[in-house]
NUDOLUM-254211 format. One line per field, with one value per residue: x, y, z of N, C-alpha, C in turn. Coordinates in steps of 0.2 Angstrom, whole numbers, plus 5000, padded with zeros to 4 digits. Example, Ala and Ser with C-alpha at 12.3 -4.5 7.8 and 13.67 -1.06 7.14 Angstrom:
2
neast c(5066, 5064)
nnorth c(4972, 4989)
nup c(5039, 5035)
caeast c(5062, 5068)
canorth c(4978, 4995)
caup c(5039, 5036)
ceast c(5066, 5064)
cnorth c(4984, 5000)
cup c(5039, 5039)
//
This chain:
66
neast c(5668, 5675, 5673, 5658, 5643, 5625, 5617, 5623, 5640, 5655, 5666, 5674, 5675, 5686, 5694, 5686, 5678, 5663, 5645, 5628, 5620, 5604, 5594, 5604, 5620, 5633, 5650, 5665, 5674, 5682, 5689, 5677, 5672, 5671, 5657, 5657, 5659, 5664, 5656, 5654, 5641, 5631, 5616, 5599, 5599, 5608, 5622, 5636, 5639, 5646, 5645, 5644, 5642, 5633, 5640, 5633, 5624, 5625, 5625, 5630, 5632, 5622, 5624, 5624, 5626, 5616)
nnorth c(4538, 4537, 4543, 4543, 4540, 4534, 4544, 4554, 4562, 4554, 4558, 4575, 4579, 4583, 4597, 4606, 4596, 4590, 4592, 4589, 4602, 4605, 4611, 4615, 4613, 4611, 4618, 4612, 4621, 4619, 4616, 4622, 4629, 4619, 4605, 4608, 4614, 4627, 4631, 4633, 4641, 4645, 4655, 4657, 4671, 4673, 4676, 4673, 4662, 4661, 4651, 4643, 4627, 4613, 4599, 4585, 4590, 4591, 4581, 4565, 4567, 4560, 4547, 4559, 4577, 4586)
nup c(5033, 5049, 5061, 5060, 5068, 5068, 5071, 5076, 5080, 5085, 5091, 5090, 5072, 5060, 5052, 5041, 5037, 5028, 5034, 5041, 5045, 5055, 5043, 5032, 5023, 5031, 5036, 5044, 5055, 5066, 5083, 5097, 5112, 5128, 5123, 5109, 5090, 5079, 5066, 5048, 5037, 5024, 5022, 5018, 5016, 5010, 5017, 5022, 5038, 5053, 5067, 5082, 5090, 5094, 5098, 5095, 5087, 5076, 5061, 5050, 5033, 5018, 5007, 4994, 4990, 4985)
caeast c(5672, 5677, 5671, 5652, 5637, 5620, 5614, 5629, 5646, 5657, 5672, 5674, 5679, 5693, 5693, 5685, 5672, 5654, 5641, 5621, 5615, 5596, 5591, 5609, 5623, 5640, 5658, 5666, 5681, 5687, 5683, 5675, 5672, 5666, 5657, 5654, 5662, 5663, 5655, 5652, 5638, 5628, 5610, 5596, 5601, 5615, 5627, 5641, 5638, 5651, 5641, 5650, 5635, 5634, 5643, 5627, 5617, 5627, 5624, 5633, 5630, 5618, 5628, 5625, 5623, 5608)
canorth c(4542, 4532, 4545, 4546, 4535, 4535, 4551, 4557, 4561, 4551, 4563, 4579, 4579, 4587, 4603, 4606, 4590, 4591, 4591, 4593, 4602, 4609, 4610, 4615, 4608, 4615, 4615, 4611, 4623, 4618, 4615, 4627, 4627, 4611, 4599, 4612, 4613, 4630, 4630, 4639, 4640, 4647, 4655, 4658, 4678, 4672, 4679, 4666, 4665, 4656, 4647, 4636, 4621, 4608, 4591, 4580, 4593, 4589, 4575, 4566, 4566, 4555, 4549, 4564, 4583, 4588)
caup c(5038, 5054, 5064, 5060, 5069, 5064, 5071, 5079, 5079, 5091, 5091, 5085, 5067, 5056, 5051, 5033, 5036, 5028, 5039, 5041, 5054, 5053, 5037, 5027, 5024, 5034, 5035, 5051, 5054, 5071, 5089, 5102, 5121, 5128, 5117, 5103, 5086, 5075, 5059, 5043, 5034, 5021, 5025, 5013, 5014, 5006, 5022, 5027, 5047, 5060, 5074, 5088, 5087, 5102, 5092, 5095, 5083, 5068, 5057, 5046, 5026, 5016, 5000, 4990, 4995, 4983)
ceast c(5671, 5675, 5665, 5648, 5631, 5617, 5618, 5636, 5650, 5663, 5671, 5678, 5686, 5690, 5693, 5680, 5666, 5650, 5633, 5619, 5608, 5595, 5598, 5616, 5631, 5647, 5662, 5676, 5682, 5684, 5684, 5677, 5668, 5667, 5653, 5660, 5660, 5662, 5654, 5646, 5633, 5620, 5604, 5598, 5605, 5622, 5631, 5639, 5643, 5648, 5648, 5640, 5638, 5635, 5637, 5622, 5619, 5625, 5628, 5632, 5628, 5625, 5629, 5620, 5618, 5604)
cnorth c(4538, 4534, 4547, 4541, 4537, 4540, 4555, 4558, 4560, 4555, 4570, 4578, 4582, 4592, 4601, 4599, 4591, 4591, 4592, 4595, 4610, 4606, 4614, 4613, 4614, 4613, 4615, 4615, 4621, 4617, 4621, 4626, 4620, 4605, 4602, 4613, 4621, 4627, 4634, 4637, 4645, 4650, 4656, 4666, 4680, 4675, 4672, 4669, 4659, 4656, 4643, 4633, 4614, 4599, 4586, 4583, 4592, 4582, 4572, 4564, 4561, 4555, 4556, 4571, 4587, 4583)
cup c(5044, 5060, 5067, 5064, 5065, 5065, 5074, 5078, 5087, 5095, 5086, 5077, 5064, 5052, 5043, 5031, 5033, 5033, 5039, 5047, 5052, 5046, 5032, 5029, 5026, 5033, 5044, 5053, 5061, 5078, 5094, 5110, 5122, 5122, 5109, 5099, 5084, 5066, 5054, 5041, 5030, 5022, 5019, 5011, 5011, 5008, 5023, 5036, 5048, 5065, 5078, 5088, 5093, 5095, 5092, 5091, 5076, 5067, 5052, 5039, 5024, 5010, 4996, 4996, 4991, 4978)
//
């Protein structure tokens, strides 16, 4: 992906991108205020949640996601 560095993202992505941020892995539905992206993700509760997430706290995926 054209878009990733090594611990950052240089630009905001495209909607429906993987991503890591914290400890599970996200989907990037689109862009927020500023320099925040929303995102979806899954929790151990098993709740989907929607966050807006500051772009420098995502990451972008190792080869494989487990």
């Amino acid at each position: 992906m054209p878009f990733l560095t090594h611990h950052s993202l240089r630009r905001k992505p495209p909607r429906g991108t993987p991503a890591r941020y914290r400890d599970r892995i996200v989907e990037v539905l689109g862009e927020a205020r500023g320099q925040r992206v929303m995102i979806r993700s899954i929790h151990a509760d098993g709740n989907e949640r929607l966050t807006a997430v500051k772009l420098n706290t995502l990451l972008p995926l190792d080869g494989q996601l487990f």
